[in-house]
N, C-alpha and C positions, 0 to 999 in steps of 0.2 A: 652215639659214640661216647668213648669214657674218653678220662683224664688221657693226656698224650701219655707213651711208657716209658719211665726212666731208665735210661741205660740202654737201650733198643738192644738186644741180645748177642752180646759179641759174636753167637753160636747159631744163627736161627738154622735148624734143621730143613731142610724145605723137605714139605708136604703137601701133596696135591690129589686133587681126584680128579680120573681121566673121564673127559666128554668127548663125542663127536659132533660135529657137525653137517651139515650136508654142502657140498661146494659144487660148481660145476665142474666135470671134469676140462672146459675148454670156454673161458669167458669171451673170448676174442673171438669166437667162429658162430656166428650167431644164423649160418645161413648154412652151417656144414650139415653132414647125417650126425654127427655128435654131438651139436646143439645144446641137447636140453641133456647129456648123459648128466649124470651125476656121481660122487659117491663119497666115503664119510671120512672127512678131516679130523686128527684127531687136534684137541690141545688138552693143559692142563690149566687147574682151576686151583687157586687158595683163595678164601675171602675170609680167610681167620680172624686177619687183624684190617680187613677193610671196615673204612668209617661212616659208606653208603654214597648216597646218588652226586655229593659233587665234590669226591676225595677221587684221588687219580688211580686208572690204570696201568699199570705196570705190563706192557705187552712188551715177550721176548720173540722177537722175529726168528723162527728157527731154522737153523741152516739145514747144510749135509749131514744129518744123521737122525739117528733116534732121537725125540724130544728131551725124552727120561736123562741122555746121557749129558746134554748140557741146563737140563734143571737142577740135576745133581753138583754142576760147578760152574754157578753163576753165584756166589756166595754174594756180592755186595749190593745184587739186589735183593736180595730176600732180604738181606739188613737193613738196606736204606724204607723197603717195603714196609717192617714194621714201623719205623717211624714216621712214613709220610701216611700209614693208614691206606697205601694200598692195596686194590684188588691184584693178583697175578695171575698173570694170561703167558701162557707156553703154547707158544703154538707151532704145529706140527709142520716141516715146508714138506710141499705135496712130490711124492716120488721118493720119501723117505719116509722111515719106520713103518707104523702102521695106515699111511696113507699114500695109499697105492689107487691112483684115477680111473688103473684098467684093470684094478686086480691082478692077478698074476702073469696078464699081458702087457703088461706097465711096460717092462723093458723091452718089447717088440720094440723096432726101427719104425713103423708105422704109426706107435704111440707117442713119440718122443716130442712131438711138436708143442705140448702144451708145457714142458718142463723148460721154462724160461723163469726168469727175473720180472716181468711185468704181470705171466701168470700168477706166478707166486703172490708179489704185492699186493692183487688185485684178492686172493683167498684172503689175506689181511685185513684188506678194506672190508669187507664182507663180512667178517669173523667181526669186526669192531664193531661193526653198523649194528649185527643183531645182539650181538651182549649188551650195549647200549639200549638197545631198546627192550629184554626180556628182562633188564634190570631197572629198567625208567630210571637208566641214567644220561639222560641226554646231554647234560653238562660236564659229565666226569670228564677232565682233562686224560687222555692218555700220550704216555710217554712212552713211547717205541724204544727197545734195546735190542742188542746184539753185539755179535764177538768172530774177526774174522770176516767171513763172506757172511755172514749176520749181521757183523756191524755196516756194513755194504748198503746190504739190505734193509738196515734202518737210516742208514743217511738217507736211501735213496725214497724210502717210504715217505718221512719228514719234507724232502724236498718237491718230492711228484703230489703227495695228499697233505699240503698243510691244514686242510681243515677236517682231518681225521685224526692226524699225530701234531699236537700241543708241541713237542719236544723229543728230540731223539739223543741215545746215549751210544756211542759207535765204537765200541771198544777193538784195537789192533785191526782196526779196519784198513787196506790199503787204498785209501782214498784218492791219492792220485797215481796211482798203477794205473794208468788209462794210456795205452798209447799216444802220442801226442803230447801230454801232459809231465813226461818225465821218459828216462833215458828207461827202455827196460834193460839196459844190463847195469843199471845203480845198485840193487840188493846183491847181488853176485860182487861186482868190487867193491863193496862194505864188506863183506863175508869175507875177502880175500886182501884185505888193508892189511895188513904188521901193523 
C-alpha cells in the first residue's frame, strides 16, 4: 500500500465491477425439496483504493432495489473508502435486481418464503465468509453499511453476527419502529405538529 491520499476526493466517482455469487436459494430449509436449490447473487466490487488483507471492508447491505441504484448514492462511503483504504462490497439483497432465487418464478406465492430479513443476513454472512477467504483476508475488519431498511439490515447484521461485522453504519434506519418499542402513530403526529 502507498502513502495515505491527501484530500480523499471530495468527488469520488463510484466504480465497480459486477460478480456473482452462488447463494442458496433457501438456508433455513435444510430438509425441504429446495434444499440444496441455488442461484447467482449479484454484488458489486471496487478494490481501487483497497490496502490488502487487514485494511477493512466496506460491505453495503442492499435493500429493496437494484444494487446499481443505491451504489450510485451512497457518496460518503465511497469518500470515507478512499481514505480508510477500503475494499467496497455492494451487495445485492435476494428478490431484487438481478437476484432473482426462482428466476422468473420469484414472485409465485409458493416462492415467497425465503424473502425474509434472516434469509437476506444469512446471503451476507455467506458473501463475507468467501471474499475473506478468496482474498486471504481473514483479518480484514468489515464494517456493514446501509440506508433506510438497509440501515435495519445493518444494525441488525452487526447485532445477530458480531463476529462477521467489526462495526455497522445504520444510516435513517427506523431503529425503534418496532411495535412495542414506540407509539406507531409518533411519525404521522410529528408530520402533523404546526
Amino acid at each position: 500500500p502507498g502513502p495515505p491520499l491527501e484530500g480523499a476526493a471530495a468527488a469520488v466517482p463510484p466504480q465497480w465491477r459486477t460478480v456473482f455469487t452462488t447463494s442458496y436459494a433457501d438456508q433455513m430449509n435444510w430438509m425441504g425439496e429446495d434444499s440444496a436449490a441455488t442461484f447467482q447473487q449479484r454484488y458489486l466490487l471496487n478494490d481501487s483504493w483497497w490496502g490488502g488483507p487487514t485494511h477493512p471492508i466496506f460491505f453495503y447491505a442492499g435493500n429493496e432495489g437494484d444494487i446499481e441504484l443505491f451504489a450510485n448514492n451512497t457518496g460518503f462511503l465511497w469518500t470515507l473508502a478512499v481514505e480508510a483504504r477500503a475494499l467496497v462490497v455492494f451487495a445485492e439483497h435476494r428478490y431484487y435486481g438481478q437476484s432473482l432465487p426462482y428466476g422468473s418464478r420469484s414472485y409465485e406465492v409458493q416462492n415467497l418464503g425465503p424473502l425474509s430479513i434472516e434469509h437476506a443476513l444469512l446471503d451476507y454472512v455467506q458473501l463475507v465468509a468467501s471474499l475473506k477467504a478468496n482474498l486471504s483476508a481473514p483479518l480484514a475488519p468489515v464494517i456493514v453499511w446501509g440506508g433506510s431498511y438497509g440501515g435495519m439490515l445493518a444494525a441488525w447484521a452487526r447485532i445477530k453476527y458480531p463476529a462477521t461485522f467489526a462495526g455497522g453504519y445504520a444510516a435513517s434506519a427506523p431503529i425503534l419502529q418496532i411495535p412495542g418499542l414506540m407509539d406507531p402513530r409518533g411519525y404521522t403526529h410529528v408530520l402533523c405538529v404546526d
